[in-house]
C-alpha positions as CSV (number, residue, x, y, z in Angstrom):
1,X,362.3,159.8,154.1
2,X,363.5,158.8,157.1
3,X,364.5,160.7,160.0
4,X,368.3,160.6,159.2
5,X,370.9,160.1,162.2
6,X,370.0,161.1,165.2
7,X,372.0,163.5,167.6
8,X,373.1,162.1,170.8
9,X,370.5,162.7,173.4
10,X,371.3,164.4,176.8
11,X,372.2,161.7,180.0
12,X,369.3,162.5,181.2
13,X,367.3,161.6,177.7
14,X,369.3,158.4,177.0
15,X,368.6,157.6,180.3
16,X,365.0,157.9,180.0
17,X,365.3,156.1,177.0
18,X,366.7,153.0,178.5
19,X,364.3,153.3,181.2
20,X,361.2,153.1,178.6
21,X,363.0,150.4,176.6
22,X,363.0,148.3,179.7
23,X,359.6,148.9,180.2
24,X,358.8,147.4,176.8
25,X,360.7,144.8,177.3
26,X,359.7,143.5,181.0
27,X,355.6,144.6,179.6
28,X,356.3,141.8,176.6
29,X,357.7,139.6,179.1
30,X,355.1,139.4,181.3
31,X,352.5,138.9,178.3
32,X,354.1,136.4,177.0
33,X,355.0,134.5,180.1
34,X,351.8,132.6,181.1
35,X,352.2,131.3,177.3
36,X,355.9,130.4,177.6
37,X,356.1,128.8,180.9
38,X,353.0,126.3,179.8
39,X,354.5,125.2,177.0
40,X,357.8,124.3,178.7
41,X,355.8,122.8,181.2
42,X,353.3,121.4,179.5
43,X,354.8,117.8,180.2
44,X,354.6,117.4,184.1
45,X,351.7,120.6,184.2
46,X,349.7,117.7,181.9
47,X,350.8,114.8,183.7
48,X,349.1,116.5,187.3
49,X,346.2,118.2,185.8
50,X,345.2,115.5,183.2
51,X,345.3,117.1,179.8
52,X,347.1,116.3,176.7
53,X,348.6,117.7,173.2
54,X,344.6,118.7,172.3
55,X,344.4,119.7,176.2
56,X,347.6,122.1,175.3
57,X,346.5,123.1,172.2
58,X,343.2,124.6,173.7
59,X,344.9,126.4,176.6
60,X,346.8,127.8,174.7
61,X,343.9,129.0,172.4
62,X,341.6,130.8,175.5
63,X,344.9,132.3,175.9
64,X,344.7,134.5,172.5
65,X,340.9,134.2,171.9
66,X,340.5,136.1,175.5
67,X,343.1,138.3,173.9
68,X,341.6,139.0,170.9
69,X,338.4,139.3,172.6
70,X,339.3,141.6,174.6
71,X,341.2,144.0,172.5
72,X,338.9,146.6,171.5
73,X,337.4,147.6,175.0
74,X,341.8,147.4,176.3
75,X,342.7,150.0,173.0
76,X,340.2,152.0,174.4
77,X,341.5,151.7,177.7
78,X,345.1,152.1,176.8
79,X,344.0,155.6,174.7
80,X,342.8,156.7,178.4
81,X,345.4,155.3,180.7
82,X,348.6,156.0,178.6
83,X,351.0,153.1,177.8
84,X,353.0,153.6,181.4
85,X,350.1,152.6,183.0
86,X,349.0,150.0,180.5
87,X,352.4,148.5,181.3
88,X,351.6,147.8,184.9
89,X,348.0,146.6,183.9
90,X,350.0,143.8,182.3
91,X,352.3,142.6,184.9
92,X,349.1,142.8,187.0
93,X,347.0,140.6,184.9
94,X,349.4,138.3,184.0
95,X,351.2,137.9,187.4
96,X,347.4,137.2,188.8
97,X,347.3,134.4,186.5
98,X,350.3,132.7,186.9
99,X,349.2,132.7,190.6
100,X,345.8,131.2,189.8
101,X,347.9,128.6,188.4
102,X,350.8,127.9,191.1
103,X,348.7,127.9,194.0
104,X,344.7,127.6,193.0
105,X,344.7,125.1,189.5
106,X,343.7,121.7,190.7
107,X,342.4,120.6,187.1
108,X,342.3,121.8,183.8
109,X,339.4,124.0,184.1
110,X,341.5,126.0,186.3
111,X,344.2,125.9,184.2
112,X,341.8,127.3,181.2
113,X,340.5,130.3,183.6
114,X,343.9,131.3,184.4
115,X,344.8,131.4,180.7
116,X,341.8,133.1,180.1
117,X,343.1,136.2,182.8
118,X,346.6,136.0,181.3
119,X,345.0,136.8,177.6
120,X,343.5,139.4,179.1
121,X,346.5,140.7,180.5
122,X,348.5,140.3,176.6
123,X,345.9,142.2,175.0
124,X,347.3,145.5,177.4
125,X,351.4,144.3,176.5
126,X,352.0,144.7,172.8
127,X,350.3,148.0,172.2
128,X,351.6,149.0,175.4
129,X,354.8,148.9,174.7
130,X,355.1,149.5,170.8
131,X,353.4,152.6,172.3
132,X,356.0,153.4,174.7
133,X,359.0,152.9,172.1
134,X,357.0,154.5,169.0
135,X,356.2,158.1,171.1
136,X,359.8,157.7,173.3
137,X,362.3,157.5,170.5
138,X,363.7,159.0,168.1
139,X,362.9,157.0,164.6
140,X,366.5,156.4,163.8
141,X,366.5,154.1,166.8
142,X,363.3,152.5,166.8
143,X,364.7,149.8,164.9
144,X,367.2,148.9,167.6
145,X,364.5,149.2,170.2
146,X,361.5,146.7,168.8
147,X,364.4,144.8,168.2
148,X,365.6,144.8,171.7
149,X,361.7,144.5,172.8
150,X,360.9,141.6,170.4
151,X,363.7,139.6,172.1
152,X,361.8,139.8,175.4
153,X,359.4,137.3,173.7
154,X,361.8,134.2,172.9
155,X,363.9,135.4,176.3
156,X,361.1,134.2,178.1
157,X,360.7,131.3,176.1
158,X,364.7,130.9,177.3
159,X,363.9,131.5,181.0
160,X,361.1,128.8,180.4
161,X,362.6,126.1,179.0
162,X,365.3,126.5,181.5
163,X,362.7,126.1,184.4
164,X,362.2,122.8,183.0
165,X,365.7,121.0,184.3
166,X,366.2,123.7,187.3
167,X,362.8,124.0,189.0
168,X,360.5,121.9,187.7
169,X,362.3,118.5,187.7
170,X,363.8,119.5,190.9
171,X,361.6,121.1,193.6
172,X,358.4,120.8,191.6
173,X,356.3,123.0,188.0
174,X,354.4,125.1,190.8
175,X,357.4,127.0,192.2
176,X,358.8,127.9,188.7
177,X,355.3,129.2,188.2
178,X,355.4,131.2,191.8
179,X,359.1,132.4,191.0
180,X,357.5,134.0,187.8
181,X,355.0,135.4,189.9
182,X,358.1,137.3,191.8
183,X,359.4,138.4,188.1
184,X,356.4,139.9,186.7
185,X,355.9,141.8,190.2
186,X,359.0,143.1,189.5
187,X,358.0,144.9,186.2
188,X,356.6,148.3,187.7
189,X,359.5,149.3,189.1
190,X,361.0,149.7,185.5
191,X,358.4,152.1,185.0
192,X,360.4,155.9,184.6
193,X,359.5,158.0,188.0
194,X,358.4,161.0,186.3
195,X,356.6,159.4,183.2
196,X,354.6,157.2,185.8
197,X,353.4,160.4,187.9
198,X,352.9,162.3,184.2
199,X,350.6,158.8,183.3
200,X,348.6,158.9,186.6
201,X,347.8,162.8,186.2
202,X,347.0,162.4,182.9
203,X,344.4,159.8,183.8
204,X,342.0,162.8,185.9
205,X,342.1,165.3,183.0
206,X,338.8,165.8,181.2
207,X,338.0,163.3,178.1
208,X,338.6,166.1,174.9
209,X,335.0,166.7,173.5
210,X,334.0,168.0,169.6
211,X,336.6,169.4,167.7
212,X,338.8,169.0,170.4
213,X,338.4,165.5,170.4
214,X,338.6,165.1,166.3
215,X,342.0,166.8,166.5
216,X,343.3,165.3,169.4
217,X,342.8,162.1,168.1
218,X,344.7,162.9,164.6
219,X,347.7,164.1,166.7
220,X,347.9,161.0,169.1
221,X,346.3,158.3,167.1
222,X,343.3,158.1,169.3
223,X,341.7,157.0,166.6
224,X,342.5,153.4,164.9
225,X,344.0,153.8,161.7
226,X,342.7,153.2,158.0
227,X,342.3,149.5,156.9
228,X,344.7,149.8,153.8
229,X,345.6,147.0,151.7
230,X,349.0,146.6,153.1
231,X,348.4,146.6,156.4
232,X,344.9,144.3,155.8
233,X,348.0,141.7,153.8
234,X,350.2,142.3,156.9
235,X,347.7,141.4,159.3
236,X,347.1,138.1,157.6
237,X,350.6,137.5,157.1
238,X,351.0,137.9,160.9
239,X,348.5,135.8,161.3
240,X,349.5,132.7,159.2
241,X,352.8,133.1,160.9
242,X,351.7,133.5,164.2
243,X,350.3,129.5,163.9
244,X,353.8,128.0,163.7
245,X,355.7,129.9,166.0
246,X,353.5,129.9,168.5
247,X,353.7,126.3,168.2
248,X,357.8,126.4,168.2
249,X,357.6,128.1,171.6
250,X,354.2,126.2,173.3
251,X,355.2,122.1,171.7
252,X,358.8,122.1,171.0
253,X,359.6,120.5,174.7
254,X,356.9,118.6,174.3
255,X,357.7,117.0,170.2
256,X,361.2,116.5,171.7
257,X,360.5,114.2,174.9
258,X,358.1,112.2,172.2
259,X,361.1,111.7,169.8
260,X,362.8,110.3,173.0
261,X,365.0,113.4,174.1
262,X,365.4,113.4,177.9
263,X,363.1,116.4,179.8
264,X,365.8,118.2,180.6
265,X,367.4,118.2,177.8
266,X,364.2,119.0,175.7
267,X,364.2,121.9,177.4
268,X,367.5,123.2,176.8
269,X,367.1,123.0,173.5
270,X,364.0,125.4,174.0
271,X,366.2,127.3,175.5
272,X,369.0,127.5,173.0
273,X,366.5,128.3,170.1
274,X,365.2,131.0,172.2
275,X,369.2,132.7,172.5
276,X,368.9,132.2,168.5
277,X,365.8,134.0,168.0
278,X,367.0,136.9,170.1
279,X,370.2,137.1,168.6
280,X,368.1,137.1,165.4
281,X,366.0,139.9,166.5
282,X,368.6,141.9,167.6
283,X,370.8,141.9,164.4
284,X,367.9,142.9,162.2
285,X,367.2,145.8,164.5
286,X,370.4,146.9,164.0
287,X,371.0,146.5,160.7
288,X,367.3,148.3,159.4
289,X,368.2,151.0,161.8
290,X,371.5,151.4,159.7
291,X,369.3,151.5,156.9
292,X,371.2,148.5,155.3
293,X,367.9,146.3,155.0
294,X,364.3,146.6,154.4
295,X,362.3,145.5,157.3
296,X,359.5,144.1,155.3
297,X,361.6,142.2,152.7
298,X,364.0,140.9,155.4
299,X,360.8,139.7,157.1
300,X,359.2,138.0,154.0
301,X,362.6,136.4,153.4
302,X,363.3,135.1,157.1
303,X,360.0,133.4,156.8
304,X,360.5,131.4,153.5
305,X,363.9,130.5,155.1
306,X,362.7,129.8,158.3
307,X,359.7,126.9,156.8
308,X,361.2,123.8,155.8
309,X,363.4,123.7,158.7
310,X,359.5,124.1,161.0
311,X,358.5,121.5,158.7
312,X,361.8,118.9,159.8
313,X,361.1,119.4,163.3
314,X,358.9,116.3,163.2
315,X,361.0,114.0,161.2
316,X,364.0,114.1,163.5
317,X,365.1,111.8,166.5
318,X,369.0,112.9,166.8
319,X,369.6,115.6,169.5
320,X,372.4,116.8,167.3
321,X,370.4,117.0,164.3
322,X,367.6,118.7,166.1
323,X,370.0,121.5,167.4
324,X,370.9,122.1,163.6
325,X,367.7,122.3,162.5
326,X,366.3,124.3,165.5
327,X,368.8,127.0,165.1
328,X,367.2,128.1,161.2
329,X,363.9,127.4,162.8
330,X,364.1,129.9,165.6
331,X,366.4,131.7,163.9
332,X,364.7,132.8,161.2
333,X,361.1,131.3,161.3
334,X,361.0,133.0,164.8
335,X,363.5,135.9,164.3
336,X,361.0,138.4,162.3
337,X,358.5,139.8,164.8
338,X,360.7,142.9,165.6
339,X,360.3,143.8,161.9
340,X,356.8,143.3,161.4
341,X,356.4,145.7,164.5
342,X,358.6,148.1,163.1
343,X,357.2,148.1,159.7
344,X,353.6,148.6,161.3
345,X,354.8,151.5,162.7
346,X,356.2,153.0,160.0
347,X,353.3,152.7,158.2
348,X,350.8,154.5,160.6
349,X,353.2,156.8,162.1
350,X,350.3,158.7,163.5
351,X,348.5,156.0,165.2
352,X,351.3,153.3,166.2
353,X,349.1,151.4,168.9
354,X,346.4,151.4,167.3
355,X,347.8,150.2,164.0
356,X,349.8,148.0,166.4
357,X,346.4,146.2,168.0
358,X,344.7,145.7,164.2
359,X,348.0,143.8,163.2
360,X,348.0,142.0,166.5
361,X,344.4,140.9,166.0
362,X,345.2,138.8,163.3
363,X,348.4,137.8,164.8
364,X,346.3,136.6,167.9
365,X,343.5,134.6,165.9
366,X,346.1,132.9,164.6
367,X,348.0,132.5,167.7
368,X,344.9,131.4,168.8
369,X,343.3,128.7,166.4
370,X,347.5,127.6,165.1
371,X,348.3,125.3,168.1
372,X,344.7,124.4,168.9
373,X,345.0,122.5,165.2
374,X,348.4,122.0,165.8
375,X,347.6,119.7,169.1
376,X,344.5,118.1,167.9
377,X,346.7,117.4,164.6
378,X,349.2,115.6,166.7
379,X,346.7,113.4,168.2
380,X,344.9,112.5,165.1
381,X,348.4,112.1,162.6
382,X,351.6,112.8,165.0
383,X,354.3,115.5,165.3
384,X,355.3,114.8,161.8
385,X,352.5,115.3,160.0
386,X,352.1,118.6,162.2
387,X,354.9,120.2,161.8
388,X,354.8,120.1,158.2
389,X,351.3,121.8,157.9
390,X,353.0,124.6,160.5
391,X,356.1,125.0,158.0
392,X,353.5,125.2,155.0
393,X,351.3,128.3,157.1
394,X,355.0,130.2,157.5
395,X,355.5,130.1,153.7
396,X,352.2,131.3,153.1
397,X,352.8,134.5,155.2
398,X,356.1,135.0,153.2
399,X,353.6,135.1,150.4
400,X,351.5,137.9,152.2
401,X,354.0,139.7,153.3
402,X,355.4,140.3,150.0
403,X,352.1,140.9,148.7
404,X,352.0,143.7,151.0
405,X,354.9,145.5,149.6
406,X,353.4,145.5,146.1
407,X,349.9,146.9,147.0
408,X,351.8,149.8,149.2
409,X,351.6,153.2,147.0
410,X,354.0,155.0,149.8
411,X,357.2,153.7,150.9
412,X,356.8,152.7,154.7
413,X,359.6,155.4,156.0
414,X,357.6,158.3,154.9
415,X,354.1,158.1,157.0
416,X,350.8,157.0,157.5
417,X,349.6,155.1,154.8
418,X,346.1,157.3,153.4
């Protein structure tokens, strides 16, 4: 069962609650950012360093295969350092590459080693913050909270697209990269005062050894969790989905301006499919922390709704017609991610990063190898062709994810999964 209605925290505890929300949110900000701001800017970034849809499609692939390379050895890390700490390693990492990119990128080998860095620098956001919000909160509001966490993603995909007609076709793509430098540089400060001291102290203690160790590792999920069934279907599921809407976020500017929208106004409509997904995200938050849906189901059903309008994107030419369609797109084929989190969690209650980073592994490689098909697909058949393949890859994780709730012996409110 769950954990019932919460009691109203003291100012000082909501307070602190806000504080590690916004944490969350400006860490999943700045993972996603180097992502986000190449896609949106993947036409005039292209035109100076000389790649193109394939060129895209492999960025944005060393971008999650560094990522999921990476993962084990930044768990381990995080498990040391804390969450507060893994926070700042992200703005870090991720800052640093968008200033490899603004100021050192002269070709598309740079391009690829400051995607590279930025992967690097994802691989610390996610568990980071799922950390941060699954030990912080009360259960009763974690829904809310990954909600409100998960819309960081497509609100930088918003901030992005809107670089295109503000910066980028007005002063120049470098200084919307350096002005997201000045963003992600802004992320520590977020950080609470006295969980930030608490993270650094807690970084000198002594490693727990033996028994110690064994039991310290049960209590604060040290240890990654077991491999069930469900989670093993959810991690597939995450990953088939993670093809398309990666690809909504990294080629939607860029299908547009070939189906002869204007730039700017290709990236507006980024931009407004963004504002859908958070609204999205934000609404099923709500609504599973009043207890009035199940995350997983919602999520299975957002992605079967959210398919054949992936799979239109192609086939369209009329700005007005793409709005329409963008909105169920986004909406729902991009509006999900907060529930997958927060069904994750639930599950492995325990052990919420580290159940966290085995669902974002599969989420990754198919972040990862989704628009590095998607671009060479568009190459080799066009947008049209492509988008229907990505609308056919959300379906199929509707099909996981559902499987998932059959194969689950305990309901995901009550625990770790054994």
């Amino acid at each position: 069962m769950g954990a019932g209605k919460p009691t109203d925290a003291p100012v000082g505890g909501r307070l602190r609650a806000v504080a590690l929300t916004a944490s969350a949110v400006g860490a999943t900000m700045a993972a996603a950012m180097p992502l986000f701001l190449l896609g949106a800017l993947a036409v005039q970034v292209g035109g100076e360093l000389g790649f193109d849809a394939t060129g895209l499609g492999l960025a944005i692939a060393v971008f999650f295969l560094a990522s999921v390379a990476s993962g084990p050895l930044v768990f381990r890390i995080i498990e040391r350092i804390g969450p507060l700490a893994g926070v700042v390693a992200t703005s870090a990492l991720c800052g640093g590459a968008l200033l490899l990119v603004a100021g050192v990128a002269e070709g598309f080998g740079g391009l690829l080693v400051a995607m590279a860095v930025g992967g690097v620098g994802q691989a610390f956001g996610q568990p980071s913050a799922n950390g941060l919000l699954a030990r912080g909160l009360a259960t009763g509001r974690q829904g809310l909270a990954f909600g409100i966490k998960q819309t960081a993603v497509p609100a930088t995909s918003l901030l992005a697209g809107a670089a295109v007609p503000l910066v980028a076709l007005t002063v120049g793509w470098r200084w919307a990269y350096a002005g997201a430098v000045v963003l992600l540089a802004l992320v520590p400060l977020l950080v609470p005062r006295q969980d930030a001291r608490a993270a650094r102290a807690a970084t000198h203690r002594a490693r727990p050894t033996g028994a110690t160790a064994a039991t310290a590792a049960t209590a604060g999920g040290a240890s990654p969790p077991r491999l069930t069934p469900a989670l093993a279907l959810l991690a597939v599921g995450g990953a088939l989905a993670a093809a398309p809407t990666m690809t909504l976020s990294s080629f939607t500017v860029d299908s547009a301006v070939a189906q002869g929208v204007p730039e700017g106004a290709a990236g507006l409509l980024l931009a407004y499919g963004s504002a859908v997904s958070i609204t999205a995200r934000l609404t099923g938050g709500v609504l599973a922390d009043r207890g009035r849906i199940d995350p997983r189901r919602t999520m299975a059903a957002l992605m079967a709704i959210g398919a054949p309008a992936v799979a239109l994107l192609g086939t369209l030419s009329s700005p007005a017609a793409l709005v329409v369609v963008a909105t169920v797109a986004f909406g729902a084929g991009w509006g999900w991610n907060g529930l997958m989190d927060l069904t994750v969690v639930r599950l492995n209650r325990a052990a919420p990063a580290a159940a966290t980073s085995a669902m974002l592994t599969g989420f990754f490689t198919g972040a990862a190898l989704g628009p590095l098909g998607f671009g060479a697909l568009v190459d080799l058949a066009g947008y049209t062709v492509a988008w229907m393949v990505a609308g056919g890859l959300l379906l199929g994780a509707a099909a996981c994810v559902t499987a998932a709730g059959r194969v689950q012996r305990t309901p995901a409110t009550s625990g770790p999964v054994r």
